[in-house]
C-alpha positions as CSV (number, residue, x, y, z in Angstrom):
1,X,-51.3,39.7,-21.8
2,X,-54.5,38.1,-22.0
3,X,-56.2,36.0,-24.8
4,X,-59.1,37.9,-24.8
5,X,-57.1,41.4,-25.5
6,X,-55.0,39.4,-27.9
7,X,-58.0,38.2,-29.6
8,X,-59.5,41.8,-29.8
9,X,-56.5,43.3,-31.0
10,X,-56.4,40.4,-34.1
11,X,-59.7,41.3,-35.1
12,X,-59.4,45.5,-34.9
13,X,-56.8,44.7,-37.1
14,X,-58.7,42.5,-39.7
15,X,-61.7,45.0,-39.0
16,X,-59.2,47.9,-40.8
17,X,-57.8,45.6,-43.5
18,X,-61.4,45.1,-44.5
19,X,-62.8,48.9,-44.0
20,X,-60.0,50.7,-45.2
21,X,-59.0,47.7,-48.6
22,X,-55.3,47.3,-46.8
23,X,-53.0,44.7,-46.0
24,X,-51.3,44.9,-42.5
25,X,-47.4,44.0,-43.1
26,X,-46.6,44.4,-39.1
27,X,-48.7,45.5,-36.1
28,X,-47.0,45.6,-32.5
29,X,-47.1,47.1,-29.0
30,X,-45.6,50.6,-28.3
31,X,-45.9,52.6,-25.5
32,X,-45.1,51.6,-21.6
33,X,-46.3,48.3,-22.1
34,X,-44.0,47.7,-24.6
35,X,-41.0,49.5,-22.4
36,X,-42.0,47.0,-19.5
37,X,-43.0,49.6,-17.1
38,X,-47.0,49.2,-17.9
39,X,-49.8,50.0,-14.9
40,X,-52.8,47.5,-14.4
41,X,-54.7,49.8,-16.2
42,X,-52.6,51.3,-19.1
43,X,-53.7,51.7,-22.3
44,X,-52.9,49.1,-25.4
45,X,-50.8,51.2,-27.8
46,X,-50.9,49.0,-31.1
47,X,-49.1,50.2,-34.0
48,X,-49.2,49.0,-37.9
49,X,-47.8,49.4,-40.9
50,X,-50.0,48.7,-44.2
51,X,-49.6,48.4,-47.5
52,X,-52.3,49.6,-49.8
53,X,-53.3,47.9,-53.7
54,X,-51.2,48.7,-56.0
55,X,-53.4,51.0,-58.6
56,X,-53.2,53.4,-55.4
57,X,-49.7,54.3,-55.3
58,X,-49.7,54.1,-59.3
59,X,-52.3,56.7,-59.9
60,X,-51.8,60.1,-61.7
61,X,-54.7,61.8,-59.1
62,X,-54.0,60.1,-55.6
63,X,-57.0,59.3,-53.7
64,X,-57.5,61.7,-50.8
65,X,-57.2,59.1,-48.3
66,X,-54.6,60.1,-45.8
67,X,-51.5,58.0,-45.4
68,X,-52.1,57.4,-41.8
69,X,-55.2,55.0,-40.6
70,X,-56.3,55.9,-36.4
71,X,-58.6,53.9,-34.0
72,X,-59.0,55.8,-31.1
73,X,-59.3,54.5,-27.5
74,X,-61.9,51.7,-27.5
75,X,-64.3,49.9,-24.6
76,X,-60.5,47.7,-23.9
77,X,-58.1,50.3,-24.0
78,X,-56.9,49.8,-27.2
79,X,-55.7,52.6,-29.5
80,X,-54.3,51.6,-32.9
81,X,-52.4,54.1,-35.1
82,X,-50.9,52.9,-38.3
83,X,-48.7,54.5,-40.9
84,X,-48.8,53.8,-45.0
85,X,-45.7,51.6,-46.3
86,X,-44.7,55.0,-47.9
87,X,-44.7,56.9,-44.8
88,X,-43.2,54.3,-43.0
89,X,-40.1,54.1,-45.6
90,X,-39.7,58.1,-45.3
91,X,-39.5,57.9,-41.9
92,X,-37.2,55.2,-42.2
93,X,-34.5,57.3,-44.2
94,X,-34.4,59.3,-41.5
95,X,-33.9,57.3,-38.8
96,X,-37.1,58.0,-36.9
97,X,-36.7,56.6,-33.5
98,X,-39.8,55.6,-33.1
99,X,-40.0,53.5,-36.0
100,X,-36.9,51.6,-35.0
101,X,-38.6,51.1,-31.8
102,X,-41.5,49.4,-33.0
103,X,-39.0,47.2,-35.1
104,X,-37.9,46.1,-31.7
105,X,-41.0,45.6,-30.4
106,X,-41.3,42.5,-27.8
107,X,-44.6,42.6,-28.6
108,X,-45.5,41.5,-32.1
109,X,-49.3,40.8,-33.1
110,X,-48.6,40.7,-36.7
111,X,-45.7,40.3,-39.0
112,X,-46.7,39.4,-43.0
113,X,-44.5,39.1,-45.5
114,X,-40.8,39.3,-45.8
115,X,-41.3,42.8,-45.0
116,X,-40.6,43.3,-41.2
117,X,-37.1,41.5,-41.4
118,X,-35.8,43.4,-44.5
119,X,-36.6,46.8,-42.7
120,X,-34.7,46.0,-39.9
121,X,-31.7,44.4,-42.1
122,X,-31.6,48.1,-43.7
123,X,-31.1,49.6,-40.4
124,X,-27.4,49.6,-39.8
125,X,-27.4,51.5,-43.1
126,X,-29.8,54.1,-42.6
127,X,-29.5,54.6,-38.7
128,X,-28.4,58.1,-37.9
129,X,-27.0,58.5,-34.1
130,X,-27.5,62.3,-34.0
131,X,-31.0,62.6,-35.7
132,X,-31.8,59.9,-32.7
133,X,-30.4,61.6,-30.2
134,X,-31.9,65.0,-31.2
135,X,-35.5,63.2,-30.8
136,X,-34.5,61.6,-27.8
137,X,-33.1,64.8,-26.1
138,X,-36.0,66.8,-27.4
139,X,-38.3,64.5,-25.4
140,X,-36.5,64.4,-22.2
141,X,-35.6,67.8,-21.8
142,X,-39.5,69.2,-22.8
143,X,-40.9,66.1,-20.5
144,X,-38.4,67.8,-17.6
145,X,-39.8,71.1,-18.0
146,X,-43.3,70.3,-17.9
147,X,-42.9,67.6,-15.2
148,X,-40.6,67.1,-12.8
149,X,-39.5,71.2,-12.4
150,X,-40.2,72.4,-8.4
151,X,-40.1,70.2,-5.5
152,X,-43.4,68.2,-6.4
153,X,-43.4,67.0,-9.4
154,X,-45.9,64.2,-11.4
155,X,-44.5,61.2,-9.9
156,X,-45.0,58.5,-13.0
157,X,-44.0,61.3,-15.4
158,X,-40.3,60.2,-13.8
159,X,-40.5,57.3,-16.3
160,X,-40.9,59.9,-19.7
161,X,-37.6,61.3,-18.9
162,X,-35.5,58.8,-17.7
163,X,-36.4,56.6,-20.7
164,X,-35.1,59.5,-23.2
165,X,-32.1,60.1,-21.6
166,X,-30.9,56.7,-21.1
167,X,-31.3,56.5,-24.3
168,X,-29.6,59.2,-25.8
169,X,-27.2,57.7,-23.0
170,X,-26.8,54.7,-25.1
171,X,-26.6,56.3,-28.2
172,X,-23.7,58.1,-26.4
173,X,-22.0,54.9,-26.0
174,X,-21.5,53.7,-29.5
175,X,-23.9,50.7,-28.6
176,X,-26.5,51.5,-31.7
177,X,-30.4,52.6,-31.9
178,X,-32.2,52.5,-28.5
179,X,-33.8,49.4,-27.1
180,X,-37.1,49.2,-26.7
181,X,-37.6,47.9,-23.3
182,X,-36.6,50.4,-20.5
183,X,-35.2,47.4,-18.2
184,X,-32.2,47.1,-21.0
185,X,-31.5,50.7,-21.4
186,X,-31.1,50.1,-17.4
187,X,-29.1,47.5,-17.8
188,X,-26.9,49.1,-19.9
189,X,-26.2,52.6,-19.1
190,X,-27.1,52.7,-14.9
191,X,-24.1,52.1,-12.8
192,X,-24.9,53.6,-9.5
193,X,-26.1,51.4,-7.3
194,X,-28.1,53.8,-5.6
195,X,-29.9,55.3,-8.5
196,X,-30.6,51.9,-9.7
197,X,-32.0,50.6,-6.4
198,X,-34.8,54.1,-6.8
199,X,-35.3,53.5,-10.0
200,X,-36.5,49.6,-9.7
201,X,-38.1,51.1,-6.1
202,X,-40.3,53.5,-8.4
203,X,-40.6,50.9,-11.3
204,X,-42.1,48.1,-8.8
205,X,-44.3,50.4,-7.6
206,X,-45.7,51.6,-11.2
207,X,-46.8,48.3,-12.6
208,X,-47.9,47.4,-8.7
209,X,-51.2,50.2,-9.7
210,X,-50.1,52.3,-7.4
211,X,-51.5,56.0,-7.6
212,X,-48.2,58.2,-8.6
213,X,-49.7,61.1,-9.5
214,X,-48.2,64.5,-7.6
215,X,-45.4,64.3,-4.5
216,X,-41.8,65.3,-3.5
217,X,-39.3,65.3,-6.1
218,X,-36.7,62.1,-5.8
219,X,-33.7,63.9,-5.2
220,X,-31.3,60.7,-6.7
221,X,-33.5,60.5,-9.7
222,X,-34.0,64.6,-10.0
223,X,-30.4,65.6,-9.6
224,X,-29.7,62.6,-12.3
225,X,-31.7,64.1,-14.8
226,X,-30.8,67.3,-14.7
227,X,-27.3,66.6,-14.6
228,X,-27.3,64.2,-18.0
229,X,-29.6,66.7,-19.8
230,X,-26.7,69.4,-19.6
231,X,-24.2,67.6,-20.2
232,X,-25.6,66.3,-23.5
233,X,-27.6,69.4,-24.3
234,X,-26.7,70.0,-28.1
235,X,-25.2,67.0,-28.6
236,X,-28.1,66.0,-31.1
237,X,-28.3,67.7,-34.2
238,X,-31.5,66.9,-36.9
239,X,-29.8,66.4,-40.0
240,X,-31.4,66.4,-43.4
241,X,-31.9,63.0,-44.9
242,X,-28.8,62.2,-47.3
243,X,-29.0,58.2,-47.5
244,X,-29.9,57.1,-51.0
245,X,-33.3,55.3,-51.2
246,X,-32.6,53.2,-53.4
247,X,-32.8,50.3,-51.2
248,X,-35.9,51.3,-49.8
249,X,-37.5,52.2,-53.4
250,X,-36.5,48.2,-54.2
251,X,-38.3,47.1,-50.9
252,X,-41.5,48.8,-51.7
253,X,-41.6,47.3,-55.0
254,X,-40.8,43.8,-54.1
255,X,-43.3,44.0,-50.9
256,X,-46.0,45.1,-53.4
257,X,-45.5,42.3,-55.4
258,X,-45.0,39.9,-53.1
259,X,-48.2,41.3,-51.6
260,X,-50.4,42.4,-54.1
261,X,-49.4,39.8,-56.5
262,X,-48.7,42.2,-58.9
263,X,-45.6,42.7,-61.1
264,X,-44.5,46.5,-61.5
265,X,-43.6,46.8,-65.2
266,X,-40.5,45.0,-67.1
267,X,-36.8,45.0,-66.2
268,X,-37.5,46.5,-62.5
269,X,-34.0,46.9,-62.0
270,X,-33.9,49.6,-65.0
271,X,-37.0,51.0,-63.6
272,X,-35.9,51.8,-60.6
273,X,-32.7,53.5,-61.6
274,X,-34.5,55.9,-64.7
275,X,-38.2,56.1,-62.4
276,X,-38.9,59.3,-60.1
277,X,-38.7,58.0,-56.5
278,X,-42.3,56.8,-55.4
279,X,-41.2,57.4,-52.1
280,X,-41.0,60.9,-52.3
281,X,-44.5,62.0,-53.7
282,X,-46.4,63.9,-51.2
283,X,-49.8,63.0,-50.3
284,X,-52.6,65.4,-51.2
């Protein structure tokens, strides 16, 4: 990645603390750059997670600000999409996948705060296998349908299928929440030589620039797919969210003061326990 891109992407970011009165806590890549299967041309997919000042999240009447902040497309190809500390901690309890993949990011532009590394210490104890799966499967099987049916198919769409199902592959295996970059879901799931050998073959030609848009359906690659999204068709099940917030409730309040500098009342640890969750209040 260039300096210049890196550069750009620094300042967007300081350009939205400053507009929108935020701190960012963690910004990183998503998206196929992030997966390690990125064209010459593809798109910067930054993602963030921001904290506002505290009177915000304390106030009777919440603002009308929404609790997601979106930069669309710009003159480099960089999109940026963040969520609200709040949001992000919702998501968190359950298990959303693509949270935990941005956790696992390779790509890290930002990380403030002792923020980034206590979410992901609170991961073995909120990470839900079927809720993962169930987003995972989702994915694959509607990518399938609107892709890769009939005997031509969109050629780079092969890459938005195979990623879900390895995954939920992995998931299969016991061996915890989905990497983020496709080459270890590869690594870890893909024992046929043969499929392996198409895969890298398609892969090589992807980040190469090459044009895959419509052709013949890859009969290793096809039959593959269709055979692993049957055999784990309703193995993923989207569970309501049972884990006890409590941790996360103590994270938000020690990131705020950390942060903001502020402390949140007396005794916090009585507070907490006798205080309606601050997670759960719905934005207007």
């Amino acid at each position: 990645m260039s300096l210049s891109i890196t550069t750009h992407i620094q300042s967007s970011l300081s350009h939205i603390e400053e507009k929108e009165d935020v701190t960012v806590l963690y910004a990183c890549e998503s998206g196929s750059r992030a997966w390690g299967f990125e064209s010459t041309d593809s798109d910067y997919d930054v993602r963030f997670i921001y904290l506002r000042r505290t009177p915000w999240y304390l106030a009777l009447s919440r603002p009308q600000e929404r609790d997601v902040i979106e930069r669309k497309l710009d003159s480099n190809n960089v999109d940026l999409s963040g969520w609200d500390v709040t949001k992000t901690l919702e998501l968190f309890r359950n298990s959303n996948p693509p949270l935990l993949e941005w956790l696992q990011s390779p790509i890290v532009y930002r990380s403030m705060s002792s923020f980034p590394d206590a979410l992901r210490g609170l991961i073995p104890q909120y990470y839900s296998p079927k809720a993962c799966m169930y987003h995972y499967l989702h994915m694959a099987a509607k990518n399938f349908r609107e892709y890769l049916k009939g005997d031509e198919v969109w050629t780079k769409k092969y890459f938005y299928v195979l990623r879900p199902t390895l995954a939920s592959m992995w998931i299969e295996k016991g061996l915890g929440p989905a990497p983020t970059e496709f080459q270890r879901l590869l690594d870890g799931v893909i024992t046929d030589a043969g499929l392996r050998r198409a895969i890298d073959t398609l892969m090589v030609a992807k980040k190469a620039g090459q044009e895959l848009r419509r052709g013949p359906r890859i009969e290793i690659i096809s039959s593959f797919l269709e055979e692993q999204l049957a055999r784990l068709d309703g193995k993923g099940v989207r569970p309501a969210a049972t884990q006890d917030p409590a941790d996360l409730e103590k994270l938000f309040l020690d990131t705020i003061i950390e942060v903001n500098g502020e402390a949140v009342g007396h005794r916090r640890g009585q507070e907490m326990a006798t205080a309606p969750s601050l997670l759960s209040h719905p934005y207007p």
